[in-house]
PDB file of N, H, CA, C and O in Angstrom:
ATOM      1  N   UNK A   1       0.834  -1.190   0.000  1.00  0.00           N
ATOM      2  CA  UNK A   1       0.000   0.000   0.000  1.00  0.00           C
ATOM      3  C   UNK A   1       0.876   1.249   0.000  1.00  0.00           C
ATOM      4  O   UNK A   1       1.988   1.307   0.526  1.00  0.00           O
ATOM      5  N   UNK A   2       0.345   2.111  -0.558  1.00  0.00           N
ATOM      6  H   UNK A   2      -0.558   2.064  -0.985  1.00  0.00           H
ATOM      7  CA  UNK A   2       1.019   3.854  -1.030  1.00  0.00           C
ATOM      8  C   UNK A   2       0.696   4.253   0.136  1.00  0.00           C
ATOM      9  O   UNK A   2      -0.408   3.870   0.525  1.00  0.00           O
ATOM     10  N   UNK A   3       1.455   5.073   1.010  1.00  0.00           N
ATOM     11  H   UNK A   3       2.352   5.384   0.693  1.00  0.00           H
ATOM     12  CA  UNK A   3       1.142   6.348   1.985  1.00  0.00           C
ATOM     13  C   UNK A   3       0.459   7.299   1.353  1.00  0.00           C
ATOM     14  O   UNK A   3       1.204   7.480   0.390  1.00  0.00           O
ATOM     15  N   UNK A   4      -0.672   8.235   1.173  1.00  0.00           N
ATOM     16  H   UNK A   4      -1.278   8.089   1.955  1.00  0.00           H
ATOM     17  CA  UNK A   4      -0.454   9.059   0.977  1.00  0.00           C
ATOM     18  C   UNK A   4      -0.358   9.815   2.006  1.00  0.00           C
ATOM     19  O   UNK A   4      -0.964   9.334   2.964  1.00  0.00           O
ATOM     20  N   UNK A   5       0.259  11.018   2.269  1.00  0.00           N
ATOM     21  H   UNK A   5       0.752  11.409   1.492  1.00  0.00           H
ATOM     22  CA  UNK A   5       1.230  11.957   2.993  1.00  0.00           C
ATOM     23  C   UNK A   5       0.428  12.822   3.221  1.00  0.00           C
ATOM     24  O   UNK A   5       0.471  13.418   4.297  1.00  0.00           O
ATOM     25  N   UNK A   6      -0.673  13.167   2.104  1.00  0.00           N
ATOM     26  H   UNK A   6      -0.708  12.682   1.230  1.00  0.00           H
ATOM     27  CA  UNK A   6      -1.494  14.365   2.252  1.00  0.00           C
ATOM     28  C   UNK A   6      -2.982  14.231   3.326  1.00  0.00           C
ATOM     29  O   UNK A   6      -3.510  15.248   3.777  1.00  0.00           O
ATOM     30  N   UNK A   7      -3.460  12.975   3.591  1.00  0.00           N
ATOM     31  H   UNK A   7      -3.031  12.149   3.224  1.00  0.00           H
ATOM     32  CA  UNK A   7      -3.987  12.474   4.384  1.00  0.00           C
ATOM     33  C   UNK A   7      -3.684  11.799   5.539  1.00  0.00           C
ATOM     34  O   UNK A   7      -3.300  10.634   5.440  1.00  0.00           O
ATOM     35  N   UNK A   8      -3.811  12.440   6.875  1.00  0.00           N
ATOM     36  H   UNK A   8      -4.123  13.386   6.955  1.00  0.00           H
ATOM     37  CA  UNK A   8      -3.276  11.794   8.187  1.00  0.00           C
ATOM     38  C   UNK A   8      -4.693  11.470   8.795  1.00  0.00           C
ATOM     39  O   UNK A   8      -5.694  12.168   8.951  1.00  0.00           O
ATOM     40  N   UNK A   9      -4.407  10.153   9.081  1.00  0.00           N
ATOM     41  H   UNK A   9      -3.593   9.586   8.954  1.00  0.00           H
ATOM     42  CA  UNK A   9      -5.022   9.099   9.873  1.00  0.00           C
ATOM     43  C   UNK A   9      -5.333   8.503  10.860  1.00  0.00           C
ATOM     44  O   UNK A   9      -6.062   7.612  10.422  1.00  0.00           O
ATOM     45  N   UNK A  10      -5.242   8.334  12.430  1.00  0.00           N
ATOM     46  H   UNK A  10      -4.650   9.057  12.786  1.00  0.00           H
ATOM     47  CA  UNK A  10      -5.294   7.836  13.222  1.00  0.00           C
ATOM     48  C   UNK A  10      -6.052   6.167  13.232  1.00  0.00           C
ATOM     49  O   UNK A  10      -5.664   5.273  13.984  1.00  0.00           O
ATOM     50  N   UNK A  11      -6.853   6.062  12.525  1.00  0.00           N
ATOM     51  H   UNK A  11      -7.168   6.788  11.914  1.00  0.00           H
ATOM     52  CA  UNK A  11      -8.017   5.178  12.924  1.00  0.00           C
ATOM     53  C   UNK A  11      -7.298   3.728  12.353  1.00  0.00           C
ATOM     54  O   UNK A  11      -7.398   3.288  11.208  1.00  0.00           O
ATOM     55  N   UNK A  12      -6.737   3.277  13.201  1.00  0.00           N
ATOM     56  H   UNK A  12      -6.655   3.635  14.131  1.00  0.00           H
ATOM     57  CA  UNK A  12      -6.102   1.846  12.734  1.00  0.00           C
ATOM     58  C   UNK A  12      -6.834   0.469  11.992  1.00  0.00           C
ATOM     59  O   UNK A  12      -6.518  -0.504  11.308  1.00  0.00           O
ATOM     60  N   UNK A  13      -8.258   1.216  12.740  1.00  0.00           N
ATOM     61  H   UNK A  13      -8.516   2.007  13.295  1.00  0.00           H
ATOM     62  CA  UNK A  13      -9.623  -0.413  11.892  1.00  0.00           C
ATOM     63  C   UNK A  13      -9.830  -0.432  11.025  1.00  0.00           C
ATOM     64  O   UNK A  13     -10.456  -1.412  10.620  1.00  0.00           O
ATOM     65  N   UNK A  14      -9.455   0.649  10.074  1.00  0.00           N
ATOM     66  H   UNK A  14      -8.946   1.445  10.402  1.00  0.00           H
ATOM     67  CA  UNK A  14      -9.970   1.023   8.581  1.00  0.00           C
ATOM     68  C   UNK A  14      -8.446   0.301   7.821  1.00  0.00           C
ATOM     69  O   UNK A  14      -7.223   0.183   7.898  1.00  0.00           O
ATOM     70  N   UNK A  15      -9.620  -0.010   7.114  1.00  0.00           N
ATOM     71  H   UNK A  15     -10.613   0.087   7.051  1.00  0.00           H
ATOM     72  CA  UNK A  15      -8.710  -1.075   5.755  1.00  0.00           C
ATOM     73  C   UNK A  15      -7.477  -0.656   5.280  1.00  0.00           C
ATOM     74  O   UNK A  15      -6.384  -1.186   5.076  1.00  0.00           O
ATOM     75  N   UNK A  16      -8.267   1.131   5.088  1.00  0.00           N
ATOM     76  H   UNK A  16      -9.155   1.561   5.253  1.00  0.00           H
ATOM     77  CA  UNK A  16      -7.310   1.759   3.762  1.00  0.00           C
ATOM     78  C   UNK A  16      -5.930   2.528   5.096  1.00  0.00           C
ATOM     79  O   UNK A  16      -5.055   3.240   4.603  1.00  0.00           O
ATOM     80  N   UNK A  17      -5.911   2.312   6.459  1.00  0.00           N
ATOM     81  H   UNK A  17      -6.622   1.734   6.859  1.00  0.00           H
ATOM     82  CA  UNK A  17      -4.818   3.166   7.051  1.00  0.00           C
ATOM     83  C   UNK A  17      -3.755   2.280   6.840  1.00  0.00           C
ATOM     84  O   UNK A  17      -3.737   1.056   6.709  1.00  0.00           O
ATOM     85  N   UNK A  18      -2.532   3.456   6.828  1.00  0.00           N
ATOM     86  H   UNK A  18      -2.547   4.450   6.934  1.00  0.00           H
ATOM     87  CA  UNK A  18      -1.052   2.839   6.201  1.00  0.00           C
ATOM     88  C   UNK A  18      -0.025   1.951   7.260  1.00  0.00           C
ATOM     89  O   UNK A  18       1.168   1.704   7.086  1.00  0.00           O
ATOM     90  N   UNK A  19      -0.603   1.691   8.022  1.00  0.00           N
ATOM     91  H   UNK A  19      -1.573   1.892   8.163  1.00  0.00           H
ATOM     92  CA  UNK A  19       0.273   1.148   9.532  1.00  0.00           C
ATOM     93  C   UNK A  19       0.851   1.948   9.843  1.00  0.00           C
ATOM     94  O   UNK A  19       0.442   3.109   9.856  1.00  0.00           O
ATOM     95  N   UNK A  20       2.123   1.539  10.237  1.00  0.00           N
ATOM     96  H   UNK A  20       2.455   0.595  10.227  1.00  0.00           H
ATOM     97  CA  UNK A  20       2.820   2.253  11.048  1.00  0.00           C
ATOM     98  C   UNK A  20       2.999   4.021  10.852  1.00  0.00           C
ATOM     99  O   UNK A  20       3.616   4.731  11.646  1.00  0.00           O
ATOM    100  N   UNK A  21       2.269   4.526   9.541  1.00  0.00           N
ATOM    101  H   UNK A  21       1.768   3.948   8.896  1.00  0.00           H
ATOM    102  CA  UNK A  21       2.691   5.521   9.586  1.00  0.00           C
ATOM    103  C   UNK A  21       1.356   5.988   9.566  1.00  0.00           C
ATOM    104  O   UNK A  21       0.490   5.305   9.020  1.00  0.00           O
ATOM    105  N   UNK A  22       0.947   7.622  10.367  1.00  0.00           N
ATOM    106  H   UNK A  22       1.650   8.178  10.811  1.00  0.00           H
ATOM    107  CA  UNK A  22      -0.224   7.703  10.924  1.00  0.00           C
ATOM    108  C   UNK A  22      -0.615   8.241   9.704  1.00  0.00           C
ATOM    109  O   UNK A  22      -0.608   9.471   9.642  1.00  0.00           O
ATOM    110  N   UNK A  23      -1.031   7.474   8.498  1.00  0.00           N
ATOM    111  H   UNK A  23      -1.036   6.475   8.549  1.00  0.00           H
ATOM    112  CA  UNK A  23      -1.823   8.054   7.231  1.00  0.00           C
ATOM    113  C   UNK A  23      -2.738   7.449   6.566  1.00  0.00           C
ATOM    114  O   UNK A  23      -2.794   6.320   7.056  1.00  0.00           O
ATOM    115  N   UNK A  24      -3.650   7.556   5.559  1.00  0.00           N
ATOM    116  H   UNK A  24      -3.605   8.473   5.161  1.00  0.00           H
ATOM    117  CA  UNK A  24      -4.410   6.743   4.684  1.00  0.00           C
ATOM    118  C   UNK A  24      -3.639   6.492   3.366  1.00  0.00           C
ATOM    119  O   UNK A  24      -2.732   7.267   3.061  1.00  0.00           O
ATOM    120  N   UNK A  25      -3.945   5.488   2.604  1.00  0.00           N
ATOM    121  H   UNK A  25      -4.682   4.859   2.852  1.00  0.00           H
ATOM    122  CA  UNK A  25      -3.586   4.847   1.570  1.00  0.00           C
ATOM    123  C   UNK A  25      -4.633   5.375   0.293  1.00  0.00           C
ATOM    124  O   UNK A  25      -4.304   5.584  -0.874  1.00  0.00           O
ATOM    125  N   UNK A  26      -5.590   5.474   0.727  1.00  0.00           N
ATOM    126  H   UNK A  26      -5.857   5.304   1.675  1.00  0.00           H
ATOM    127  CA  UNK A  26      -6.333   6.119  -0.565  1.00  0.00           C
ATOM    128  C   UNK A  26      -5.920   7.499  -1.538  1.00  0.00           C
ATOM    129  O   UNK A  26      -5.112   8.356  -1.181  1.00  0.00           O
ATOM    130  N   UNK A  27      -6.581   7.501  -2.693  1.00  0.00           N
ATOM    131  H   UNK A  27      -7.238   6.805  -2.984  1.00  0.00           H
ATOM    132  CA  UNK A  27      -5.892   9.013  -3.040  1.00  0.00           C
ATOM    133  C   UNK A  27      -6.542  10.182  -2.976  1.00  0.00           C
ATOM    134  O   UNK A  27      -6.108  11.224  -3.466  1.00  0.00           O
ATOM    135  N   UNK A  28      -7.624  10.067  -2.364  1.00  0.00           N
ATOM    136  H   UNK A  28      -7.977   9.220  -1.966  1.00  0.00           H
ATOM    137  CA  UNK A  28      -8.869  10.839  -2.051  1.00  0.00           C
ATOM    138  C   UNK A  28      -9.785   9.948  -1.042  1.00  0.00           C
ATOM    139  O   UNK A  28      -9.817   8.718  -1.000  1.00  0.00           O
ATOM    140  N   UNK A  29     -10.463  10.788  -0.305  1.00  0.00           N
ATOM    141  H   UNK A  29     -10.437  11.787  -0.339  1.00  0.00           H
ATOM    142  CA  UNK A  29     -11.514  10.115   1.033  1.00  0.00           C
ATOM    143  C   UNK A  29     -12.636  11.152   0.757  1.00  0.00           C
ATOM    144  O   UNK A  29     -12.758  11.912  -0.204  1.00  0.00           O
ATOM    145  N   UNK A  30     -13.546  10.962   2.019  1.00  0.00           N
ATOM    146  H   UNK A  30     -13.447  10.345   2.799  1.00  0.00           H
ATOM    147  CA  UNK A  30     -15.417  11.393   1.127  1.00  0.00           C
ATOM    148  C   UNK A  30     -15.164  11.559   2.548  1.00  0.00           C
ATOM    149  O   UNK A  30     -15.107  10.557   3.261  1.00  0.00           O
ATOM    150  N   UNK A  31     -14.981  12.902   3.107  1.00  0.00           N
ATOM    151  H   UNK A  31     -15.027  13.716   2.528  1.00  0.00           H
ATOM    152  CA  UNK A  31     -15.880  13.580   4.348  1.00  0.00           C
ATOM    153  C   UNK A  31     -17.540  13.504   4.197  1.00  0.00           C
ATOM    154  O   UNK A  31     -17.966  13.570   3.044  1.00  0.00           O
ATOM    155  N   UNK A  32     -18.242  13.406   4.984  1.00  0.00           N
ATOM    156  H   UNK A  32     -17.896  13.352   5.920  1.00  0.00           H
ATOM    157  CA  UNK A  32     -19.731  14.178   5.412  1.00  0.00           C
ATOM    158  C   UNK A  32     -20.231  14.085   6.574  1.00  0.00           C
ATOM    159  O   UNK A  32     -19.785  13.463   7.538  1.00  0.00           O
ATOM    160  N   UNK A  33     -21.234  14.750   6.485  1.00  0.00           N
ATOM    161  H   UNK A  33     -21.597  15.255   5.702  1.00  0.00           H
ATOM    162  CA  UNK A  33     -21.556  14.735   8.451  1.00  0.00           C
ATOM    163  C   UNK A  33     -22.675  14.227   8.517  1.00  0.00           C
ATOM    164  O   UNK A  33     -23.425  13.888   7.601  1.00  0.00           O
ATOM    165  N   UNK A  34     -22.861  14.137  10.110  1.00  0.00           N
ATOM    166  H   UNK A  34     -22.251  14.412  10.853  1.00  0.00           H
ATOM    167  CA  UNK A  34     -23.659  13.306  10.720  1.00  0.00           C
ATOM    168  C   UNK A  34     -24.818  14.042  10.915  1.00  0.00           C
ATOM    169  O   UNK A  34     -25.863  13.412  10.755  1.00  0.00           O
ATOM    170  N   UNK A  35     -24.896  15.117  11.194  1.00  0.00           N
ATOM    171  H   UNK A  35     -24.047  15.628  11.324  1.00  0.00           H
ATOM    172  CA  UNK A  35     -26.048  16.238  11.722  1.00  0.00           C
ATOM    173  C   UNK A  35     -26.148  17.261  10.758  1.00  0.00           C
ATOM    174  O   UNK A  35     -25.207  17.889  10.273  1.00  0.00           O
ATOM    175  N   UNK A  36     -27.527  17.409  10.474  1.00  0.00           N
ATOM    176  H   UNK A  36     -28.291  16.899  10.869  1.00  0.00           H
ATOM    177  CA  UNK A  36     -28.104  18.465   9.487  1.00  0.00           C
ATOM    178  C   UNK A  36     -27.264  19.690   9.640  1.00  0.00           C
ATOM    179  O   UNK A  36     -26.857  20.346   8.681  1.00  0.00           O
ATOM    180  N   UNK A  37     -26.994  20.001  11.060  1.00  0.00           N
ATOM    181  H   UNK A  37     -27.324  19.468  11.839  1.00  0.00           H
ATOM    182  CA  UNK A  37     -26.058  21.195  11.027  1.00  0.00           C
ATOM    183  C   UNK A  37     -25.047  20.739  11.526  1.00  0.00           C
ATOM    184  O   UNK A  37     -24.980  19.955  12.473  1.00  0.00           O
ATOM    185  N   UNK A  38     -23.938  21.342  10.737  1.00  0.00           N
ATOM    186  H   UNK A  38     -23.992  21.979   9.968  1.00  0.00           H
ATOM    187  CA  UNK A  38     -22.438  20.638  11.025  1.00  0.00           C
ATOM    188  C   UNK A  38     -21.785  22.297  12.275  1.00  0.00           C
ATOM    189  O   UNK A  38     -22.463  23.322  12.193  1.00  0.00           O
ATOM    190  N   UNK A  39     -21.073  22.295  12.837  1.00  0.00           N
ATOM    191  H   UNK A  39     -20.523  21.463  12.904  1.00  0.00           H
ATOM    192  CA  UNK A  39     -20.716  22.934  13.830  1.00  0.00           C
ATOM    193  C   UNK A  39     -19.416  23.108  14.630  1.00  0.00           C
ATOM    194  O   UNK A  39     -18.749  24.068  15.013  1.00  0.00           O
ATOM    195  N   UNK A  40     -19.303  21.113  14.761  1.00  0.00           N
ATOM    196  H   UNK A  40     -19.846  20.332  14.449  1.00  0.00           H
ATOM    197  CA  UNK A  40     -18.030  20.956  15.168  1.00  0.00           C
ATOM    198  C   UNK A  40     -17.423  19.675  14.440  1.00  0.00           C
ATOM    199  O   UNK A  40     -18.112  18.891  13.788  1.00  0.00           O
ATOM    200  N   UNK A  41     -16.513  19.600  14.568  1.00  0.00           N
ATOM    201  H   UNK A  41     -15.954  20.238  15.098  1.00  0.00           H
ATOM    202  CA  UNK A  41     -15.698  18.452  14.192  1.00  0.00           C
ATOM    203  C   UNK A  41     -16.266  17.110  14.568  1.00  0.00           C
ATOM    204  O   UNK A  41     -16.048  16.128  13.859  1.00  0.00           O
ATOM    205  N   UNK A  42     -16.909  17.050  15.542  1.00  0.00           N
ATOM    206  H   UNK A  42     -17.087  17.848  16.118  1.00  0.00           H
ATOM    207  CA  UNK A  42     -17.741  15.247  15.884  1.00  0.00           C
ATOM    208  C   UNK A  42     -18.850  15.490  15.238  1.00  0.00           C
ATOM    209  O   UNK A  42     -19.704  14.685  15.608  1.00  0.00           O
ATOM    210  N   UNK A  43     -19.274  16.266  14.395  1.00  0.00           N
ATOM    211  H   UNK A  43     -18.580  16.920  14.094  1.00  0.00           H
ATOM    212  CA  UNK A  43     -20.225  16.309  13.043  1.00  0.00           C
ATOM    213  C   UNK A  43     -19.814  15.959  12.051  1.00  0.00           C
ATOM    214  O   UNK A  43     -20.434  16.116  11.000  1.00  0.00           O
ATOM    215  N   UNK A  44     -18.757  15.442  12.122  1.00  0.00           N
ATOM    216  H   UNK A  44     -18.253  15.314  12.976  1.00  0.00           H
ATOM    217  CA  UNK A  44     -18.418  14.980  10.905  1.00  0.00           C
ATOM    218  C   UNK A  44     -17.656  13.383  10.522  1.00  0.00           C
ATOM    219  O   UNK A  44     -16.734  13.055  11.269  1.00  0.00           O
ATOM    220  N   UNK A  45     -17.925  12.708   9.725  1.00  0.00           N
ATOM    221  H   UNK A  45     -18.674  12.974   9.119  1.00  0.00           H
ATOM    222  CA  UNK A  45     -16.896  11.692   9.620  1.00  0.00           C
ATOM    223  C   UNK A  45     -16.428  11.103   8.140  1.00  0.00           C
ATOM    224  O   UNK A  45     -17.003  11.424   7.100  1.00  0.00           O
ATOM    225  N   UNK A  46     -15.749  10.558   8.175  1.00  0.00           N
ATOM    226  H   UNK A  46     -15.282  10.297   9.019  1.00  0.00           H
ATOM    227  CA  UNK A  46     -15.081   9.752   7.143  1.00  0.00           C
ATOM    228  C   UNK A  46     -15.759   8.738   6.563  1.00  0.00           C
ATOM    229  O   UNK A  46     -15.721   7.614   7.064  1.00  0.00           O
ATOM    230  N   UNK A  47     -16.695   9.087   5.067  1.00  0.00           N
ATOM    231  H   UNK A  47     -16.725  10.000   4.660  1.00  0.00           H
ATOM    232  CA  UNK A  47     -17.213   8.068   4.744  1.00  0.00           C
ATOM    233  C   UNK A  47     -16.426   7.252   3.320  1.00  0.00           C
ATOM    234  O   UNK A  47     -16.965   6.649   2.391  1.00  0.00           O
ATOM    235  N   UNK A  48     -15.197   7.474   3.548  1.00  0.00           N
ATOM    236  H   UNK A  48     -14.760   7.964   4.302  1.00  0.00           H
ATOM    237  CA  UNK A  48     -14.245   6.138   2.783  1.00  0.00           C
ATOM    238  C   UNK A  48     -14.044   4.935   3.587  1.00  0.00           C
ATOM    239  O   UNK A  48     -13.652   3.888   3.073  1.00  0.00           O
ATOM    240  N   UNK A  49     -14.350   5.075   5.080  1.00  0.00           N
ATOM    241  H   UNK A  49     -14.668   5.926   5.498  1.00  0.00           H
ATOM    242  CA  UNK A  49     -14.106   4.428   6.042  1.00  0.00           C
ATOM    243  C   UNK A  49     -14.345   2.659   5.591  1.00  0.00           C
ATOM    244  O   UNK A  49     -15.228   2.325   4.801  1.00  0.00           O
ATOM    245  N   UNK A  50     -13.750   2.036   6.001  1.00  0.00           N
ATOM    246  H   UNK A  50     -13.033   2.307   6.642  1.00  0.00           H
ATOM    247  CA  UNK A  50     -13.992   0.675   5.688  1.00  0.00           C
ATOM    248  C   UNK A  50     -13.212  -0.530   6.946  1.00  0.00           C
ATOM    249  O   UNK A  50     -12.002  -0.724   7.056  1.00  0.00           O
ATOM    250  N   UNK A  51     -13.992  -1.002   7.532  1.00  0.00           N
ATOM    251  H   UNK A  51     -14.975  -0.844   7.442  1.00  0.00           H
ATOM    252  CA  UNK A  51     -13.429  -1.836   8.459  1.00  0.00           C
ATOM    253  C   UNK A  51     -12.361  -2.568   7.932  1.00  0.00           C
ATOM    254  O   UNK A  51     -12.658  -2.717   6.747  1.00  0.00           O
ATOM    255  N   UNK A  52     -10.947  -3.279   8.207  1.00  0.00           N
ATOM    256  H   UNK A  52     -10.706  -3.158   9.170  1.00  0.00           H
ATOM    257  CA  UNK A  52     -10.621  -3.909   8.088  1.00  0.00           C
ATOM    258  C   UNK A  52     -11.145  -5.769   8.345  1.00  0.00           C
ATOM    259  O   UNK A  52     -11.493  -6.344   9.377  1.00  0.00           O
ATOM    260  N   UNK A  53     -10.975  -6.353   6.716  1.00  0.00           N
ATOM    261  H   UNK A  53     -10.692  -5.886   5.878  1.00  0.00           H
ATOM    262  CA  UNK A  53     -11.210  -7.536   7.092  1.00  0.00           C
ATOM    263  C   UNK A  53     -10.475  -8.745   7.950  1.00  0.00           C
ATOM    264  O   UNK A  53     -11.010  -9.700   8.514  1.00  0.00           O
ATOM    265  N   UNK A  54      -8.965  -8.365   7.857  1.00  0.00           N
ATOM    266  H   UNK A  54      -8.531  -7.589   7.398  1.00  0.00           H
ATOM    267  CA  UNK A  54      -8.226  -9.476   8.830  1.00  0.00           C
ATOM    268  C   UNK A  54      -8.423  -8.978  10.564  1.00  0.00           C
ATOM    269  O   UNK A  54      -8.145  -9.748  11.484  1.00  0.00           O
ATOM    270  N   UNK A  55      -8.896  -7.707  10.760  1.00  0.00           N
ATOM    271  H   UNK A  55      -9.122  -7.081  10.014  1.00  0.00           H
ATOM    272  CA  UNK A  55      -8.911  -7.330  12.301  1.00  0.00           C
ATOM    273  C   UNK A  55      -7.665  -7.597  12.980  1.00  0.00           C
ATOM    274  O   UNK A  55      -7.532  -7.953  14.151  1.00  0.00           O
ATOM    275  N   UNK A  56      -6.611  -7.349  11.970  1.00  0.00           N
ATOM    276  H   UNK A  56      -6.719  -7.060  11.018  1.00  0.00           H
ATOM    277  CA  UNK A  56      -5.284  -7.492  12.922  1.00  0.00           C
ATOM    278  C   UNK A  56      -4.604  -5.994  13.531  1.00  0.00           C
ATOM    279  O   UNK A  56      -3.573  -5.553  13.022  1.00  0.00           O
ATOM    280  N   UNK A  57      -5.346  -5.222  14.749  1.00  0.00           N
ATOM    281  H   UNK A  57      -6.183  -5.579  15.162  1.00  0.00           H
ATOM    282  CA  UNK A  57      -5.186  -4.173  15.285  1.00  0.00           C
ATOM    283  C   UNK A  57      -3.688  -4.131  15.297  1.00  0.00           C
ATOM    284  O   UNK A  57      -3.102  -3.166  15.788  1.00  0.00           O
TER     285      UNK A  57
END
């Protein structure tokens, strides 16, 4: 998998994060939010998101 550099990541369950390095692998991701009115940042999430299938945290 590619780092990309321009996207930083935390969320280790998602398929597309790069391991050890705190980024995503995709070359683009799909923000949108959760609440009709967006406001703060926990209005919002990552819908490239994709569980990992091996679940090896």
């Amino acid at each position: 998998m590619d780092v990309n550099s321009s996207i930083g990541c935390s969320v280790t369950e998602c398929q597309y994060h790069a391991g050890k390095s705190q980024h995503c692998t995709l070359d683009k991701i799909m923000v949108g939010k959760n609440e009709s009115y967006t406001s703060q940042s926990e209005d919002t999430d990552c819908e490239s998101f994709k569980v990992k299938e091996n679940k090896t945290y």
